[in-house]
N, C-alpha and C positions, 0 to 999 in steps of 0.2 A: 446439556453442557457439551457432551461431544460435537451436535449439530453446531454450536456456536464455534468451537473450534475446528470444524470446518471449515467456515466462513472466511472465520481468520487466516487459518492454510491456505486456502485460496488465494487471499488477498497476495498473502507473500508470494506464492506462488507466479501472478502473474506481474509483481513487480520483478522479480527475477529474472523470469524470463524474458520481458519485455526491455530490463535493463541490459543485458547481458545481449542482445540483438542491435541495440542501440548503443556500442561501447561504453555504457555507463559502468565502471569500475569500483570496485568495493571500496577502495581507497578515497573516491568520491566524496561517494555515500558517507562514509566515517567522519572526514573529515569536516562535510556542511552539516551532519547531527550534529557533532561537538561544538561546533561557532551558532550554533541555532537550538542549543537547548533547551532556553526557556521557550520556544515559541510553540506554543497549544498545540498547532498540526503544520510542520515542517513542509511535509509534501503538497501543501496547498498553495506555498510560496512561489509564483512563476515562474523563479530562473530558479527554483530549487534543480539539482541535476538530473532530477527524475519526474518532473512533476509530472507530465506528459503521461507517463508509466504509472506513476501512482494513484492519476486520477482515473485512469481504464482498469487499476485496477480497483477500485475503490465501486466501478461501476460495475465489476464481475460481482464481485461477492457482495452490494446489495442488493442484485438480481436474488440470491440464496435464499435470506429470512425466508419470505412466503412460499418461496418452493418446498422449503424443510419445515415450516412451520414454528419458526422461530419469533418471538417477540422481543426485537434486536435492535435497539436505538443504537445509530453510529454518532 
């Protein structure tokens, strides 16, 4: 359980960072969740304000499972 939340930590972590190097603005973010709620994975959307950031991170932390040993369907 922790190793998965690792995983996850990471994830956010490198959309943070990544957003926040790219003036992506929290206010953004907020704003295209709530107009995009029902959509299964927001950050997969192209012109989402992050995709760019979501999808590098999305590719950190499934780097993770097999290093930790986790058996982690994203």
């Amino acid at each position: 359980m922790i190793r998965a939340m690792v995983c996850r930590f990471v994830h956010e972590l490198v959309d943070v960072l990544l957003c926040q190097r790219m003036g992506v603005t929290a206010a953004q973010l907020e704003t295209f969740d709530i107009l995009h709620q029902r959509d299964a994975e927001p950050g997969k959307i192209p012109w989402f304000p992050y995709h760019r950031q979501h999808i590098a991170a999305q590719a950190a932390d499934r780097a993770l499972p097999d290093e930790l040993e986790i058996d982690w369907e994203h």
